[in-house]
SEVEXBA-822933 format. One line per 5 residues: number of its first residue (from 0); their letters; for each residue x, y, z of N, C-alpha, C, O, CB. Coordinates in Angstrom, 2 decimals, decimal comma, m for minus. Glycine has a CB too. Example, Ala and Ser with C-alpha at 12.3 -4.5 7.8 and 13.67 -1.06 7.14 Angstrom:
# SEVEXBA-822933
0> AS> 13,19:m5,69:7,80:12,30:m4,50:7,80:13,20:m3,30:7,80:14,24:m3,32:8,46:11,31:m4,47:9,05  12,85:m2,25:7,08:13,67:m1,06:7,14:12,90:0,03:7,87:13,41:1,14:8,04:14,08:m0,60:5,72
END
This chain:
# SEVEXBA-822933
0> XXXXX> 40,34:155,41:144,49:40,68:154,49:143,46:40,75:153,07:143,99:41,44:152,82:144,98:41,97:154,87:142,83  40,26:152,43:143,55:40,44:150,86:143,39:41,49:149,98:143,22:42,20:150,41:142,31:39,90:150,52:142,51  41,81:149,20:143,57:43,11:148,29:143,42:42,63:147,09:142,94:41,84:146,46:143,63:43,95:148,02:144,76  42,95:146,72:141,95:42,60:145,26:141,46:43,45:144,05:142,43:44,57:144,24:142,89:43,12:145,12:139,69  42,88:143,18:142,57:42,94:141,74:143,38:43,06:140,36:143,03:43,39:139,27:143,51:41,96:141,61:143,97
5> XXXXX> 42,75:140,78:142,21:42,30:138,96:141,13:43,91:138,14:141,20:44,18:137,07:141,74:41,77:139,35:138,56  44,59:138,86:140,62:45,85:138,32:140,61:47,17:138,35:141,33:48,30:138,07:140,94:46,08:138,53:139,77  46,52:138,95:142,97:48,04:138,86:143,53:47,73:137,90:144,49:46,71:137,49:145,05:48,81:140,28:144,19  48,72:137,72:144,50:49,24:136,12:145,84:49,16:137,16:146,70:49,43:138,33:146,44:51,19:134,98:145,89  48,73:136,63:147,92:48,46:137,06:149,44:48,96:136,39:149,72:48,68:135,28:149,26:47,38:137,19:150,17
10> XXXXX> 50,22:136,51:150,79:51,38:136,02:151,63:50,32:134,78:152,34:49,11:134,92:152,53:52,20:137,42:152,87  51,16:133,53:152,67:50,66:132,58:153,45:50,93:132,79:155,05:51,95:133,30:155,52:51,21:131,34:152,95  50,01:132,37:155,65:50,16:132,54:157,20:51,12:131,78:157,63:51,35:130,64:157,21:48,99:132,23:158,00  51,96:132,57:158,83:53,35:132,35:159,48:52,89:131,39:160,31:51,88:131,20:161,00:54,12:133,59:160,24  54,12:130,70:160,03:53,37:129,23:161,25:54,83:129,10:161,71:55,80:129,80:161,41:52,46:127,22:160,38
15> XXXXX> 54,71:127,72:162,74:56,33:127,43:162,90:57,57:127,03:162,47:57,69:125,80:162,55:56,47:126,97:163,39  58,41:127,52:162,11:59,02:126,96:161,38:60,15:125,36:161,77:60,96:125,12:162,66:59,55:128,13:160,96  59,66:124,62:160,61:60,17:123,23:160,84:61,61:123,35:161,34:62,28:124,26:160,87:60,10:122,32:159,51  62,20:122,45:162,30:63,57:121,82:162,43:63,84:121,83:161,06:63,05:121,53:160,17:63,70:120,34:163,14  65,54:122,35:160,87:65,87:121,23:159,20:66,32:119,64:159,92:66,89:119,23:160,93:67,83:122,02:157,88
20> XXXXX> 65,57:119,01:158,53:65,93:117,76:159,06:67,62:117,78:159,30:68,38:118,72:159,07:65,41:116,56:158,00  68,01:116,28:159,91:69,54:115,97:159,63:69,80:115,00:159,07:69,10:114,01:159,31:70,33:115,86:160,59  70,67:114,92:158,33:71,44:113,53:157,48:71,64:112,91:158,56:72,12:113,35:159,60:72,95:113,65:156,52  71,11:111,43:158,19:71,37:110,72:158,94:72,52:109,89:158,26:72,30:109,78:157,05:70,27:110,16:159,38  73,61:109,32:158,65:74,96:108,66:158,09:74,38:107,56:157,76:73,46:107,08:158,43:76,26:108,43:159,04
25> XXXXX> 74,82:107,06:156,76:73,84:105,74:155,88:75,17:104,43:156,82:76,06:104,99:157,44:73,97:105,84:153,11  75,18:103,30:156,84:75,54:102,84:157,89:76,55:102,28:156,76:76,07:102,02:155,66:74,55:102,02:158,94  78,04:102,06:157,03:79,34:101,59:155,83:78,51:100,06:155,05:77,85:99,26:155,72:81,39:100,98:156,96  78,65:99,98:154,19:78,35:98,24:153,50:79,13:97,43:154,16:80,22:97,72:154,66:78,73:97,89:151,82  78,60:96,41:154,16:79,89:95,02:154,67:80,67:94,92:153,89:80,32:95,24:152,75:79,54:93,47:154,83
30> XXXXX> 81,95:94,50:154,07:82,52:94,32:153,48:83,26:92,97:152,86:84,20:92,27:153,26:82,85:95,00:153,86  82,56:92,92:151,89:82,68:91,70:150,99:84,13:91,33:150,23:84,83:92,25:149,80:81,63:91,91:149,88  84,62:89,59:150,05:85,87:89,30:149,75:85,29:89,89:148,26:84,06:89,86:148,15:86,53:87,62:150,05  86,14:90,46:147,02:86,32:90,96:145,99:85,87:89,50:144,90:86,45:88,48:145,27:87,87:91,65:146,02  85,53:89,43:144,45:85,33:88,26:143,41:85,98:88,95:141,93:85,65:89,96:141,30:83,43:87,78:143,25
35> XXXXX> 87,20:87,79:141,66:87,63:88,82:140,74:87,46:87,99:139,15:87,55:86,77:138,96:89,36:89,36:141,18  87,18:89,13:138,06:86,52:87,88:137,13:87,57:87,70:136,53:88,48:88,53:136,66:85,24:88,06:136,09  87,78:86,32:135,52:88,56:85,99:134,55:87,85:86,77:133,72:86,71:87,21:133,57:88,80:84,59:134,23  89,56:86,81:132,95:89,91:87,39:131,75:89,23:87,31:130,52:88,85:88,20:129,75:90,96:87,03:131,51  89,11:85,63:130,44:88,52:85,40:129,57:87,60:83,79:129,87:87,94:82,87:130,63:89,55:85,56:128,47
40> XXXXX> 86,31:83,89:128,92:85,44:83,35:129,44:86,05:81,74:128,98:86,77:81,32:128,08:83,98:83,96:128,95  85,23:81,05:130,29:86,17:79,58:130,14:85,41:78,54:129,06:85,91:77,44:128,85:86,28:78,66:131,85  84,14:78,96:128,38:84,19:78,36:126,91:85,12:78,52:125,96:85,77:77,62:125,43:83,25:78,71:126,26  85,21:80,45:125,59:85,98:80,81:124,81:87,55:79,86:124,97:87,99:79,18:124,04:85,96:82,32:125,04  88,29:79,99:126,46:89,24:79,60:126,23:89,18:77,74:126,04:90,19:77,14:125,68:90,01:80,25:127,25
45> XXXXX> 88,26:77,23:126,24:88,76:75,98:126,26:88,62:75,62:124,60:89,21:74,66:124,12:87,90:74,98:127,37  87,62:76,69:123,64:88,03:76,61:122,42:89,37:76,96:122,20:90,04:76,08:121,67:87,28:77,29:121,70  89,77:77,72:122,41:91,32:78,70:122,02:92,73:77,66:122,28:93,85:77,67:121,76:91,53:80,37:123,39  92,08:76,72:123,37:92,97:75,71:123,42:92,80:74,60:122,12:93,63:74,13:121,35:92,78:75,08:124,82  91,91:74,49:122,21:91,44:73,23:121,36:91,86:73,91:119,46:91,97:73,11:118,54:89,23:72,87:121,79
50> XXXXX> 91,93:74,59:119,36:92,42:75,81:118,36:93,71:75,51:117,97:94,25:75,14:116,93:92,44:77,31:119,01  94,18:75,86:119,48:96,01:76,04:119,53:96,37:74,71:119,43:97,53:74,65:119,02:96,82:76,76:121,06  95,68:73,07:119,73:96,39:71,84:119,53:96,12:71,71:118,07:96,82:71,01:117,35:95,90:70,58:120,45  94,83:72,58:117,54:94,85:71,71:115,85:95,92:72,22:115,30:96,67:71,49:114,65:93,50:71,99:114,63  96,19:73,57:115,47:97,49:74,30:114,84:98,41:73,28:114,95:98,62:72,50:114,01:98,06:75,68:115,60
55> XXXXX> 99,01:73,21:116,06:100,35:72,57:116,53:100,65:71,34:115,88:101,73:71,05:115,37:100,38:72,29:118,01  99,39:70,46:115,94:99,03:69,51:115,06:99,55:69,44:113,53:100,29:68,69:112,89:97,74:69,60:115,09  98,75:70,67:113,23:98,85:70,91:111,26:100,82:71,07:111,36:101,46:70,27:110,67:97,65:73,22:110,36  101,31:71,70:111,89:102,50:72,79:111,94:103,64:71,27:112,44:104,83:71,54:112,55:102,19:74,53:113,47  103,38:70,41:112,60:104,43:69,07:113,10:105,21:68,58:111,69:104,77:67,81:110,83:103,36:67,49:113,83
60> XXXXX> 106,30:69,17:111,73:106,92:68,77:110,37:106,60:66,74:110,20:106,79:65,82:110,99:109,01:69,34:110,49  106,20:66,77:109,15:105,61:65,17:108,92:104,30:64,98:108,30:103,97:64,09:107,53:105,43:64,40:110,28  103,62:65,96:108,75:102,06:65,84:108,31:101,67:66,49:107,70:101,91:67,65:108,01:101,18:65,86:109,00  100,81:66,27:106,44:100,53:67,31:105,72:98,68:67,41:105,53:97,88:66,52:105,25:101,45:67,09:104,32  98,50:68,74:105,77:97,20:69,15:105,79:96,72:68,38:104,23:97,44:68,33:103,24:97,08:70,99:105,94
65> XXXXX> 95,56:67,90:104,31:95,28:67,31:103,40:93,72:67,85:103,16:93,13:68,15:104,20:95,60:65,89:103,64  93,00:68,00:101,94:92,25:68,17:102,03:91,15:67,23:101,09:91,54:66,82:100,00:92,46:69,24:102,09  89,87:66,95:101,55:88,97:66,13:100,86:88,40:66,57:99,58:88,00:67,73:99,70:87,98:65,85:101,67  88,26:66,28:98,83:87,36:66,82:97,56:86,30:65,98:96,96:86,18:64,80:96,63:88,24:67,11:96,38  85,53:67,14:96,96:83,87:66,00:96,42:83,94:65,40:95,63:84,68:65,47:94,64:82,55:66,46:95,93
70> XXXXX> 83,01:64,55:95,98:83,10:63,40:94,89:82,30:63,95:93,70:81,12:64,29:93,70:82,45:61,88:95,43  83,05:63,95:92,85:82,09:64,10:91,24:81,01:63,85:90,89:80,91:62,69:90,48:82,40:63,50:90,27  79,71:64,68:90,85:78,49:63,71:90,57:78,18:63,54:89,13:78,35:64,00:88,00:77,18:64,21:91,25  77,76:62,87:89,65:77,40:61,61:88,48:75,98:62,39:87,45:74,89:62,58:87,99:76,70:59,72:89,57  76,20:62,69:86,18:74,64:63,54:85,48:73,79:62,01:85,57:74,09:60,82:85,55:74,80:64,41:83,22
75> XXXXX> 72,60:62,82:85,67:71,05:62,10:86,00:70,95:61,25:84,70:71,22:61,78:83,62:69,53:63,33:86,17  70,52:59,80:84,78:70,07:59,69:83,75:69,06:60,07:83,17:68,01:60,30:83,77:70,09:58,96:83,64  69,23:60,22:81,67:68,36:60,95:80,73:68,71:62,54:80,63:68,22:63,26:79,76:66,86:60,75:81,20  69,52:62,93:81,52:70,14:64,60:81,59:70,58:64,59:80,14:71,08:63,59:79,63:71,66:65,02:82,84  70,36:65,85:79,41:71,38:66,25:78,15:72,53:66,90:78,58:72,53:67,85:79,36:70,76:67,22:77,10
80> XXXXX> 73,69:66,32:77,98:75,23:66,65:78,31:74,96:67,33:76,84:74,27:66,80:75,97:76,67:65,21:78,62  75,70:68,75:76,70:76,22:69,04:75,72:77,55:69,50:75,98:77,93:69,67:77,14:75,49:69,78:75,11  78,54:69,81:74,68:79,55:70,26:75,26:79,23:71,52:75,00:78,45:72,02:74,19:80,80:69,79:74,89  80,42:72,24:76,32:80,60:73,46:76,07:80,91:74,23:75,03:81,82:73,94:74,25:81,16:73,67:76,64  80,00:75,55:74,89:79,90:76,11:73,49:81,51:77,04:74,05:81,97:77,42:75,13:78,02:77,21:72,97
85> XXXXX> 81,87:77,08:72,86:82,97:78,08:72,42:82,50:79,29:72,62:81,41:79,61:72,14:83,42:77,99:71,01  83,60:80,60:73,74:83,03:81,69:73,56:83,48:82,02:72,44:84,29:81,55:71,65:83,15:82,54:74,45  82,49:83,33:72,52:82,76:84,21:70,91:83,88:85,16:71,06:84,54:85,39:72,07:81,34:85,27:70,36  83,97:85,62:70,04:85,46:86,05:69,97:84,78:87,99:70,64:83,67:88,50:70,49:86,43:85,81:67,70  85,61:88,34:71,11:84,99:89,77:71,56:85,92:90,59:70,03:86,66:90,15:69,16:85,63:90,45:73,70
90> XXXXX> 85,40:91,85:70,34:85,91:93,24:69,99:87,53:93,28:69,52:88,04:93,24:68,40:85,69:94,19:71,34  88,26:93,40:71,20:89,47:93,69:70,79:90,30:92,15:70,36:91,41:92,22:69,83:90,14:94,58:72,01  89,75:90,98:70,59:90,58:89,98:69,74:90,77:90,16:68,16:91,71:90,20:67,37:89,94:88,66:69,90  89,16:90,25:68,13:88,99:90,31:66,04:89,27:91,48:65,68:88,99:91,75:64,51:87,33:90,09:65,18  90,07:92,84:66,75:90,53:93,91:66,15:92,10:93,50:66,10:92,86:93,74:65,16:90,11:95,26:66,93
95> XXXXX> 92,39:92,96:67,11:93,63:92,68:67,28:94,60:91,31:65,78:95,80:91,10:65,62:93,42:92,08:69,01  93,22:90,62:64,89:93,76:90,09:63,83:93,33:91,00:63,06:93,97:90,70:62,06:93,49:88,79:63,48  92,70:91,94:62,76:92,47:92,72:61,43:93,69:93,36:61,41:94,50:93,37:60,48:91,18:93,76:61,32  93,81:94,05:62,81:95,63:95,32:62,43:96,68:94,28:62,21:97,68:94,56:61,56:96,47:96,61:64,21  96,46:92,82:62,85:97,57:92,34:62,53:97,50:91,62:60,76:98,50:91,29:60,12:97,86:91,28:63,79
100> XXXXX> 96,90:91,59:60,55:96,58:90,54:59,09:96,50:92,01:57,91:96,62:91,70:56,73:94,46:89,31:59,22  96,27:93,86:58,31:96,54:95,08:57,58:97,67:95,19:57,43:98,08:95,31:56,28:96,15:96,18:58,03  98,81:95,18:58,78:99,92:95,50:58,21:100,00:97,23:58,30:101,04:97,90:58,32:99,91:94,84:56,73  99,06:97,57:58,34:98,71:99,31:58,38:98,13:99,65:60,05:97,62:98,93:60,91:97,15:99,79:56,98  98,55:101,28:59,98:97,61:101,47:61,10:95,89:101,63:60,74:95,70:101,74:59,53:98,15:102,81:61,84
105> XXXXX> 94,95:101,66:61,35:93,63:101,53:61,04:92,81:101,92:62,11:92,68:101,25:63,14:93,35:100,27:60,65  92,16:103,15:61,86:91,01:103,58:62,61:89,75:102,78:63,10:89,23:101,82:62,54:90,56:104,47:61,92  89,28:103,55:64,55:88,42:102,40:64,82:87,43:102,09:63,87:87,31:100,94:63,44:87,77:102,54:65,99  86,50:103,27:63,40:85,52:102,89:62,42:86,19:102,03:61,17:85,43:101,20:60,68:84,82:104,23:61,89  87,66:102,13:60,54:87,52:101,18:59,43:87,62:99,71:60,48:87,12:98,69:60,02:88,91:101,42:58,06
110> XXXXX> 88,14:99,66:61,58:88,30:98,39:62,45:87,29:97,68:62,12:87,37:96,72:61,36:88,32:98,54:63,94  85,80:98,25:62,87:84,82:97,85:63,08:83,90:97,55:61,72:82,97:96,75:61,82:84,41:98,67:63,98  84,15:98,18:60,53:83,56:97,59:59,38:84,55:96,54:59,13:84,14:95,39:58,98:83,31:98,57:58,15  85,83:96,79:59,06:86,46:95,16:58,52:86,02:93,99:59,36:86,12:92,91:58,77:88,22:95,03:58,61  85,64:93,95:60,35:85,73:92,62:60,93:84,08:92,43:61,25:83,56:91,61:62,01:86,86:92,55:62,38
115> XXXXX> 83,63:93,14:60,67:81,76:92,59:60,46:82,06:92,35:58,81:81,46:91,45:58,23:80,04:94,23:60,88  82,78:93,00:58,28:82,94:92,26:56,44:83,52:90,70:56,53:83,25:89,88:55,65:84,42:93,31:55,25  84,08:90,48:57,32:84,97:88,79:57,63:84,35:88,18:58,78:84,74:87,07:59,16:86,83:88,87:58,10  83,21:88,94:59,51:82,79:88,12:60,40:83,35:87,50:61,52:83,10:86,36:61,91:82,48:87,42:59,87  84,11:88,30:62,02:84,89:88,16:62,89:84,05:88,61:64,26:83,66:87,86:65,15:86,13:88,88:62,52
120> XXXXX> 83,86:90,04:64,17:82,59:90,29:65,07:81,75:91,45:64,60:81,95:92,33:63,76:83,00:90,59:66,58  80,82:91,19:65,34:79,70:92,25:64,65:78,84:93,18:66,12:78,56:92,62:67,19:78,26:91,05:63,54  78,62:94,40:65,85:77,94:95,09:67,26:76,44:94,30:67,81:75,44:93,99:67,17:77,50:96,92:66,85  76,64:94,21:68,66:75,49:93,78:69,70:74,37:94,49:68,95:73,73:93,76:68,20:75,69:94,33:71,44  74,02:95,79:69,01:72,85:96,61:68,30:73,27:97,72:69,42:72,45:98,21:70,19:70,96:95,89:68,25
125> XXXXX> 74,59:98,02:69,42:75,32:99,40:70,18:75,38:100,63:69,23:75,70:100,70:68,05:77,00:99,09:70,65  74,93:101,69:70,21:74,77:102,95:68,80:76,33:103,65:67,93:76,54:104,20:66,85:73,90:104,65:69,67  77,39:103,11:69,43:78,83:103,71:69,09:79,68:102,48:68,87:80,79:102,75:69,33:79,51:104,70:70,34  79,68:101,33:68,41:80,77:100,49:68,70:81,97:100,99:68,42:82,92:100,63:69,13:80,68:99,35:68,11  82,15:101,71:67,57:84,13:102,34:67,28:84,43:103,50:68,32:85,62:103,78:68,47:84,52:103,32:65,34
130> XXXXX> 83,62:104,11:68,95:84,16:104,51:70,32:84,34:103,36:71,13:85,34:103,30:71,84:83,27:105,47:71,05  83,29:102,19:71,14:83,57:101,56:72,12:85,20:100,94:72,10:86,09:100,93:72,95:82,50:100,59:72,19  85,11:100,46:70,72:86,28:99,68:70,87:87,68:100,82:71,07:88,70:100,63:71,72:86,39:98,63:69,45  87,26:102,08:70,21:88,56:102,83:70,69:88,84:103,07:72,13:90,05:103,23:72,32:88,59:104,13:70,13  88,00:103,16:73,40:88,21:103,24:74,13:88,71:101,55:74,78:89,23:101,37:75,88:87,30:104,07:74,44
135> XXXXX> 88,56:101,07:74,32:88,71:99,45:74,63:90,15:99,57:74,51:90,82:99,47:75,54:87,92:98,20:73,50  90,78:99,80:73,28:92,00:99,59:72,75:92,84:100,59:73,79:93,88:100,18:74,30:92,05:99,92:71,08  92,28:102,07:74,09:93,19:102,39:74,84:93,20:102,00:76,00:94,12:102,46:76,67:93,32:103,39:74,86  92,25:101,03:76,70:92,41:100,71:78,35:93,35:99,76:78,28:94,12:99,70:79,24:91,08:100,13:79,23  93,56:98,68:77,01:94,48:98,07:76,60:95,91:98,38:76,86:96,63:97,70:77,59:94,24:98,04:75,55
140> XXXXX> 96,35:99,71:76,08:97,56:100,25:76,43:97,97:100,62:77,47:99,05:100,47:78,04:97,79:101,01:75,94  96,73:101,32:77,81:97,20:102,03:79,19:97,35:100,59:80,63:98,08:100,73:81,61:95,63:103,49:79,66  96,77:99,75:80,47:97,31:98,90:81,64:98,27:97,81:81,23:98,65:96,98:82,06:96,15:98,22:82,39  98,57:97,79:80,27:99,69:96,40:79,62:100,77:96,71:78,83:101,53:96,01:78,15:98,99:95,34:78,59  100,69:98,31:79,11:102,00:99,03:78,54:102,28:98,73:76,71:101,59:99,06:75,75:103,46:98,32:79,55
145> XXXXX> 103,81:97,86:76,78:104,77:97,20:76,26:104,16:96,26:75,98:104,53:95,77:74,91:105,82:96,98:76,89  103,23:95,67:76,53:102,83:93,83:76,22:101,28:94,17:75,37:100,58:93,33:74,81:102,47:92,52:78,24  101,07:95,39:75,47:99,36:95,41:74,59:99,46:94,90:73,43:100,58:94,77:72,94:98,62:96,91:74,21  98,20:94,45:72,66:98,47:94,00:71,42:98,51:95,36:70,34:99,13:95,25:69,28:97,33:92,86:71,06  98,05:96,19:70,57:98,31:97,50:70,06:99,07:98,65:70,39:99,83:98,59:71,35:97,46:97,89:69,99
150> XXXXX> 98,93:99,96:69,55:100,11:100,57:69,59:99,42:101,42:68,99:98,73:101,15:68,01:101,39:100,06:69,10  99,52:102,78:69,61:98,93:104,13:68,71:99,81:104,42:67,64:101,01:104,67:67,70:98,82:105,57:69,58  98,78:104,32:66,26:100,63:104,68:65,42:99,63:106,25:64,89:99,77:106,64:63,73:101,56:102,96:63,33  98,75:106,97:65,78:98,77:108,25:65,00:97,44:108,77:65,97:96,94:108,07:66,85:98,55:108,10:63,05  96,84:110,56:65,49:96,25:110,73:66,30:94,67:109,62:65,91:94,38:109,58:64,72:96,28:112,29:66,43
155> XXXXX> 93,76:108,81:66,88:92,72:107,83:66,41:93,40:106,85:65,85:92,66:105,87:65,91:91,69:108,33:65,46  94,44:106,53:65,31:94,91:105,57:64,76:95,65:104,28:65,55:96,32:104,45:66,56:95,63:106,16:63,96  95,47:103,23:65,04:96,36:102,21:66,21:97,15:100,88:64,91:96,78:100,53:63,79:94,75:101,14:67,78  97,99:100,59:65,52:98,72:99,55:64,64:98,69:98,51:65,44:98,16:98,66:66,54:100,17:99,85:64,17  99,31:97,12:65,04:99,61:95,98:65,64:100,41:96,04:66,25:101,09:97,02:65,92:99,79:95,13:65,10
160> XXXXX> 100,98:95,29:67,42:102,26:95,29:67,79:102,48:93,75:67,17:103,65:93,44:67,43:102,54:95,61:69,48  101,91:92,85:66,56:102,23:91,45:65,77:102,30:91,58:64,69:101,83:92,65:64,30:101,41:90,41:65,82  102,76:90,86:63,83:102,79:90,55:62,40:101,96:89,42:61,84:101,93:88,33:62,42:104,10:90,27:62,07  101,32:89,62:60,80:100,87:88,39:60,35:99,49:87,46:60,96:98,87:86,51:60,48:102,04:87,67:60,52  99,37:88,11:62,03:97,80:87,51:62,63:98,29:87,17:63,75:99,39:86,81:64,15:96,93:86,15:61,88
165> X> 96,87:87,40:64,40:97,19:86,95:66,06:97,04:85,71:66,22:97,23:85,22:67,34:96,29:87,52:67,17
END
């Protein structure tokens, strides 16, 4: 029988074997004076000083920090000045005179038709405005307590807390 060959390693020929090398001791560093760094860098501090006199400065009972304000400019000639337009009245103001000028409590939907009948306000082109505003009215309560201009007087229902118009 045959022995296949192709793939075995045949031992390498014995030769002499090397000395192990030796470490050689690496020779000590000189020894150098320590350079020791500041703390902090001597731009930084000569700002930090210059810092600490403006303080001390501002802080001298006598003097008072003063500050400059621009000078007003002047509109271009030929500029159009108009005056400022009046905002419009929102939601919960012109809800806030309808409950007060009812006298009754009043749901949002009759809210929101009374005060597009008097023109007080009218929806943007919103698909829900009487949710909107009911939810309006209650963020009202819920963060201004006691001081809201409204007042749940039922379930959907809200009253004035004023008389007579806001």
């Amino acid at each position: 029988m045959k022995t296949a060959t192709k793939n075995v390693k045949k031992p390498a020929p014995k030769t002499a074997k090397a000395a192990p090398k030796k470490a050689t001791p690496k020779p000590a560093p000189k020894a150098e004076p320590k350079k020791t760094m500041p703390l902090v860098d001597p731009r930084i501090a000569e700002k930090a000083k210059a810092l600490d006199a403006a303080v001390a400065k501002l802080a001298t009972p006598g003097l008072k920090a003063t500050r400059k304000e621009a000078p007003k400019s002047e509109p271009k000639p030929g500029a159009k000045t108009e005056p400022k337009k009046a905002r419009k009245m929102g939601a919960l103001d012109a809800a806030a005179i309808v409950l007060a000028d009812a006298g009754k409590p009043m749901r949002s939907k009759d809210l929101i038709a009374e005060m597009a009948k008097r023109g007080l306000w009218a929806s943007p082109g919103g698909k829900t405005p009487e949710a909107t505003l009911y939810a309006a009215i209650l963020r009202e309560i819920g963060a201004k307590g006691a001081a809201a201009r409204f007042a749940r007087a039922g379930k959907g229902e809200f009253a004035s807390t004023k008389k007579g118009g806001a």
